[in-house]
C-alpha atoms as a printed R data frame, in Angstrom:
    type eleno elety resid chain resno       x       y       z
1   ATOM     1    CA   UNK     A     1  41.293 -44.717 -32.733
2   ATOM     2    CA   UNK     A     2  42.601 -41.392 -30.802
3   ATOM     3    CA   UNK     A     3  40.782 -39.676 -33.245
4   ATOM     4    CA   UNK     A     4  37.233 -41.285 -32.647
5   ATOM     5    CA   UNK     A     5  37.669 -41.356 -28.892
6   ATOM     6    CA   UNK     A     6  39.266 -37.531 -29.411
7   ATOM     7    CA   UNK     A     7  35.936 -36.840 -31.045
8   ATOM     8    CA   UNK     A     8  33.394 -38.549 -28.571
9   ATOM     9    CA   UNK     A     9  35.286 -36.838 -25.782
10  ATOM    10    CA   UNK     A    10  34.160 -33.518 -27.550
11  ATOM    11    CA   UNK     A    11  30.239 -34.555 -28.335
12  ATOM    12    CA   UNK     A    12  30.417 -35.680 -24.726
13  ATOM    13    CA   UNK     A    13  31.736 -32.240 -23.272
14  ATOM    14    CA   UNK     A    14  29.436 -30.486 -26.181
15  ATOM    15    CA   UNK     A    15  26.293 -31.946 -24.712
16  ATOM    16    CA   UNK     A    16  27.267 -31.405 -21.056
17  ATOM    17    CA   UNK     A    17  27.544 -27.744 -21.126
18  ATOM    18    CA   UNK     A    18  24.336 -28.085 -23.281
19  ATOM    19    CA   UNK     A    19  22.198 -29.131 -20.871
20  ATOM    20    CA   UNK     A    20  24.121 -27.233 -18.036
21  ATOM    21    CA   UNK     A    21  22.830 -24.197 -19.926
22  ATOM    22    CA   UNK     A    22  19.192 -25.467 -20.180
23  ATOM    23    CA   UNK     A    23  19.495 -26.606 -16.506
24  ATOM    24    CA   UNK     A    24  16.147 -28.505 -14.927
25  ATOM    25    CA   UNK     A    25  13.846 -26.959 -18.398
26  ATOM    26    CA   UNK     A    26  12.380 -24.915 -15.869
27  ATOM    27    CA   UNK     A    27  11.259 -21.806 -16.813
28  ATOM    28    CA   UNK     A    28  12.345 -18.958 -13.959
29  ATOM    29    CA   UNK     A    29   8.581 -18.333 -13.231
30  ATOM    30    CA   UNK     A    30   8.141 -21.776 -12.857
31  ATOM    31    CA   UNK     A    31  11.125 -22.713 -10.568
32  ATOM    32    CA   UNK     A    32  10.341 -22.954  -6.310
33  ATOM    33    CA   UNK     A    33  12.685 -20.139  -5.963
34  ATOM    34    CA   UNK     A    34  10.654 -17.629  -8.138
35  ATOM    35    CA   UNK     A    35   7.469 -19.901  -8.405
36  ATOM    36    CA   UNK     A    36   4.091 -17.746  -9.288
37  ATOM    37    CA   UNK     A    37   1.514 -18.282  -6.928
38  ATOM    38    CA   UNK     A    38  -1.227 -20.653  -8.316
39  ATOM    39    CA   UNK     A    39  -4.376 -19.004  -9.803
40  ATOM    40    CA   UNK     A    40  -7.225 -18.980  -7.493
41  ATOM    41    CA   UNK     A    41 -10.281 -20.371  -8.322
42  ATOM    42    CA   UNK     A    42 -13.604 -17.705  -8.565
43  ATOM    43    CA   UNK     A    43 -14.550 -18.341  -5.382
44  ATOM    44    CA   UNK     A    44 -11.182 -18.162  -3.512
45  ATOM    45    CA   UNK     A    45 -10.693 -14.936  -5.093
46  ATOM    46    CA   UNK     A    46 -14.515 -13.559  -3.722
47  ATOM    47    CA   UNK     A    47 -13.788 -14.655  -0.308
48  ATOM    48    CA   UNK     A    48 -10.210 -13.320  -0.657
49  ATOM    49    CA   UNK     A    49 -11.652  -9.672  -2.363
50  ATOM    50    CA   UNK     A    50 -14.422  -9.480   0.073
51  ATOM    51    CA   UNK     A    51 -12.106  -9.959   3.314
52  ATOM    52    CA   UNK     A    52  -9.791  -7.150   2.115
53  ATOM    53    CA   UNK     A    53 -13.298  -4.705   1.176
54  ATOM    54    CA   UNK     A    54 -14.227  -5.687   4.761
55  ATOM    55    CA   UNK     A    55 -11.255  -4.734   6.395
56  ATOM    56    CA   UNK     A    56 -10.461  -1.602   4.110
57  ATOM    57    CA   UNK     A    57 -13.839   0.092   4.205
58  ATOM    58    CA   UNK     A    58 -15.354  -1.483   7.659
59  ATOM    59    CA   UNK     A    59 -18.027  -3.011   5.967
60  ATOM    60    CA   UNK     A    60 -21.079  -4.595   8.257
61  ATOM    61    CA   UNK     A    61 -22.197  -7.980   8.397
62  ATOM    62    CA   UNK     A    62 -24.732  -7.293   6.335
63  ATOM    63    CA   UNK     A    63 -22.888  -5.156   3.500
64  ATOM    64    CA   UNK     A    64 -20.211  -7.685   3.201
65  ATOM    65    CA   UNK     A    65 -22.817 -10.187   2.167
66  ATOM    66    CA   UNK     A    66 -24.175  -8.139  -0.042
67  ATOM    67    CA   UNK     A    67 -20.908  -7.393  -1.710
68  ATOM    68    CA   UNK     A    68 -19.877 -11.100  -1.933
69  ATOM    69    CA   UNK     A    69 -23.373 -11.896  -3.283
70  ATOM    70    CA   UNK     A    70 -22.556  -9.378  -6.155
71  ATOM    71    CA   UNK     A    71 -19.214 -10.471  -6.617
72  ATOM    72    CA   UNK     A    72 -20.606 -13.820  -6.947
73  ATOM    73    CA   UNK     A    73 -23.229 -13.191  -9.493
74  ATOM    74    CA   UNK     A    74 -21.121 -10.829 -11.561
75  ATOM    75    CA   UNK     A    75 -18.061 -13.664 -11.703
76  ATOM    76    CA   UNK     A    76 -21.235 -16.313 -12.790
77  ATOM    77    CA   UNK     A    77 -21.886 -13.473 -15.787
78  ATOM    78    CA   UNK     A    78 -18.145 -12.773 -16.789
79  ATOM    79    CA   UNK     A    79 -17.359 -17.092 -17.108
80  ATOM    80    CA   UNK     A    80 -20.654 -16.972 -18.991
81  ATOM    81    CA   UNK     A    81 -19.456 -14.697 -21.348
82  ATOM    82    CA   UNK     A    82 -15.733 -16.178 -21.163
83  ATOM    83    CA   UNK     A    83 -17.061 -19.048 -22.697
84  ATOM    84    CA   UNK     A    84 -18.713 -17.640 -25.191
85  ATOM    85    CA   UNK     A    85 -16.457 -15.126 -26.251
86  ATOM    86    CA   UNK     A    86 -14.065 -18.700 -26.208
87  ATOM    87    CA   UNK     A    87 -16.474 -19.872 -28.889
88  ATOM    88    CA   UNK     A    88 -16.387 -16.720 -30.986
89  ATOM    89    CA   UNK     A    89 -12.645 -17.129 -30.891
90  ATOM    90    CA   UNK     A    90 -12.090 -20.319 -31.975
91  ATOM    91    CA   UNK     A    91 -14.507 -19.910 -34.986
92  ATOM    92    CA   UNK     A    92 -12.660 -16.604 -35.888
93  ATOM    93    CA   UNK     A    93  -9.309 -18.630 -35.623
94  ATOM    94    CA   UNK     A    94 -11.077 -21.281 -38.219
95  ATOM    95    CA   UNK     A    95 -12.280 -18.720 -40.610
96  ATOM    96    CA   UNK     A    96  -8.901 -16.300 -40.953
97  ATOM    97    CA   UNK     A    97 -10.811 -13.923 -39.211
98  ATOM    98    CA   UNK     A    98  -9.142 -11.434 -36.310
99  ATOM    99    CA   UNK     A    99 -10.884 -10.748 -33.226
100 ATOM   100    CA   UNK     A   100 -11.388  -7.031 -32.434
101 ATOM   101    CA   UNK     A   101  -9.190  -6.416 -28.833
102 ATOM   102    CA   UNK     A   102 -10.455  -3.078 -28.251
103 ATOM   103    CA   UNK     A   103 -13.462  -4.041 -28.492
104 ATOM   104    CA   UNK     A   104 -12.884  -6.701 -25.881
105 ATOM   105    CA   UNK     A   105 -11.142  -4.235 -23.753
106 ATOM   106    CA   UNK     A   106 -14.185  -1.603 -23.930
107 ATOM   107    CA   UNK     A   107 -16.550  -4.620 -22.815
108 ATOM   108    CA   UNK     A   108 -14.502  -5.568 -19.741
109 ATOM   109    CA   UNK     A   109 -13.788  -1.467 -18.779
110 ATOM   110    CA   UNK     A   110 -17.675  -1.277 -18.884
111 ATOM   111    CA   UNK     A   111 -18.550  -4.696 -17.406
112 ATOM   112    CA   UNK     A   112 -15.708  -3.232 -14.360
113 ATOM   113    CA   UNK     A   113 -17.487   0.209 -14.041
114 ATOM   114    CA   UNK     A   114 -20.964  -1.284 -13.384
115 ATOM   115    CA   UNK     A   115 -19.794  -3.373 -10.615
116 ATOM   116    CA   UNK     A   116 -18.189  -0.657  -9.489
117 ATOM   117    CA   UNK     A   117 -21.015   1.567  -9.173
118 ATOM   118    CA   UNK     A   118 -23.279  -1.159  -7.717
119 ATOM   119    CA   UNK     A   119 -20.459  -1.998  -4.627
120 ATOM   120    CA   UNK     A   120 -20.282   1.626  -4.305
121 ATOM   121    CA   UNK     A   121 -24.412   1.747  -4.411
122 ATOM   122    CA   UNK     A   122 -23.921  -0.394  -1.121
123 ATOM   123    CA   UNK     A   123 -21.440   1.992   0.521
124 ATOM   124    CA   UNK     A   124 -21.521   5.116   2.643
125 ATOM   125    CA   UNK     A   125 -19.945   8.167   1.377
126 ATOM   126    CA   UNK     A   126 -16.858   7.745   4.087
127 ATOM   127    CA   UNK     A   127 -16.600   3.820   2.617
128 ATOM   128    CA   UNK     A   128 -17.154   5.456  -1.084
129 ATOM   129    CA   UNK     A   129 -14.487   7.810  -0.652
130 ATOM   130    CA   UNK     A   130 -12.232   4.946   0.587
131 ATOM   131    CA   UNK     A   131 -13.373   2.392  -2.398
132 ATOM   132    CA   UNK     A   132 -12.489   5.083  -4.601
133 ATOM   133    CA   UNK     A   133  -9.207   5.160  -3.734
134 ATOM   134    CA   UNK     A   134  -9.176   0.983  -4.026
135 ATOM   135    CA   UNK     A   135 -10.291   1.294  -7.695
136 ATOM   136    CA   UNK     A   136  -7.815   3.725  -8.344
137 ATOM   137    CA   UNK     A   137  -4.695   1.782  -7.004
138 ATOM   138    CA   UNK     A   138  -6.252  -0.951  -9.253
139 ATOM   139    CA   UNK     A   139  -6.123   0.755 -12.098
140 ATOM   140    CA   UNK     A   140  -2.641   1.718 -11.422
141 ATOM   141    CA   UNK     A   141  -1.807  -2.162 -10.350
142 ATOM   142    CA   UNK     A   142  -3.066  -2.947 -13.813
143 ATOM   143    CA   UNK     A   143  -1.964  -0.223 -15.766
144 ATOM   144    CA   UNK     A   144   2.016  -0.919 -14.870
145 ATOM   145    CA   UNK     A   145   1.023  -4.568 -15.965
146 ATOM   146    CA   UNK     A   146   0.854  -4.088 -19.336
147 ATOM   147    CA   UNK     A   147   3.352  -2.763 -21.675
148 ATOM   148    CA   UNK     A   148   4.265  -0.160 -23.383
149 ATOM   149    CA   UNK     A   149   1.316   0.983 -26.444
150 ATOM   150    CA   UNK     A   150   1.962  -1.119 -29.635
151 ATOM   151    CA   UNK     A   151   3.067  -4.392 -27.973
152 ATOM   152    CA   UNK     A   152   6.618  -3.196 -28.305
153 ATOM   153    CA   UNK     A   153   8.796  -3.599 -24.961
C-alpha cells in the first residue's frame, strides 16, 4: 500500500512540473505579453501605406488618390495571382513535384519594382528623392527579416 500511494505521489508530482513547463500551450508570440499584432486586411494596409506616403512625401489630394488607386489595383493583381500560384502549389505538392522559390522571388522583386516606378511616375523629383529613400529602408526592413543564405540560422 505505501508503495502504490509512494508511486502515485510521484506520477502526480511528474505530471505537475509537466505541465508547469508547458504552462498555458501558448506559444511566446502568441501570449498578450508578446502578442503579434493581427494581420491587416488589403485594404487596412492601403489606407495605412497611403497615410504614411502622404505624410512622408507631402503628397496632394489628388496624388494620394492616385497612389491608393494603384495600390488598390496592384493588391487586386497580386491576390489574383496568390491564388493561382495557391493552385500551382497544391498540384505540385500532389505530383512530388518542387516549386521553384527563386523563381517566385524574381516574380515578386519585379512585380515590387513596377509599382515602384509607377508611384514614383506620380511624384516630383523632391517626393522621388524622398520615396527613394522609403524603398530603400524597405529593403533593409526586409532584408534583416530573413535569415542567413541556405536556411541555416
Amino acid at each position: 500500500m505505501k508503495k502504490l500511494l509512494l508511486i502515485l505521489a510521484l506520477f502526480i508530482g511528474v505530471i505537475t512540473v509537466a505541465e508547469a513547463q508547458r504552462g498555458s500551450g501558448e506559444r511566446p508570440s502568441q501570449s498578450q505579453s508578446g502578442q503579434r499584432p493581427q494581420r491587416m486586411d488589403p485594404a487596412e494596409r492601403i489606407e495605412k501605406q497611403t497615410a504614411q506616403m502622404k505624410e512622408k512625401l507631402a503628397l496632394t489630394d489628388e496624388q494620394t488618390a492616385q497612389v491608393k488607386a494603384l495600390l488598390t489595383s496592384n493588391m487586386e493583381k497580386q491576390r489574383a495571382e496568390f491564388e493561382k500560384r495557391r493552385e500551382e502549389m497544391e498540384k505540385a505538392r500532389e505530383s512530388g513535384e518542387e516549386m521553384d522559390r527563386e523563381k517566385m522571388r524574381a516574380e515578386m522583386e519585379a512585380r515590387m519594382a513596377k509599382q515602384d516606378a509607377e508611384i514614383k511616375a506620380l511624384l516630383t523629383e523632391e517626393q522621388q528623392v524622398k520615396y527613394d529613400e522609403m524603398v530603400k529602408e524597405r529593403q533593409e526592413r526586409m532584408k534583416n527579416r530573413q535569415g542567413p543564405p541556405g536556411g541555416a540560422e
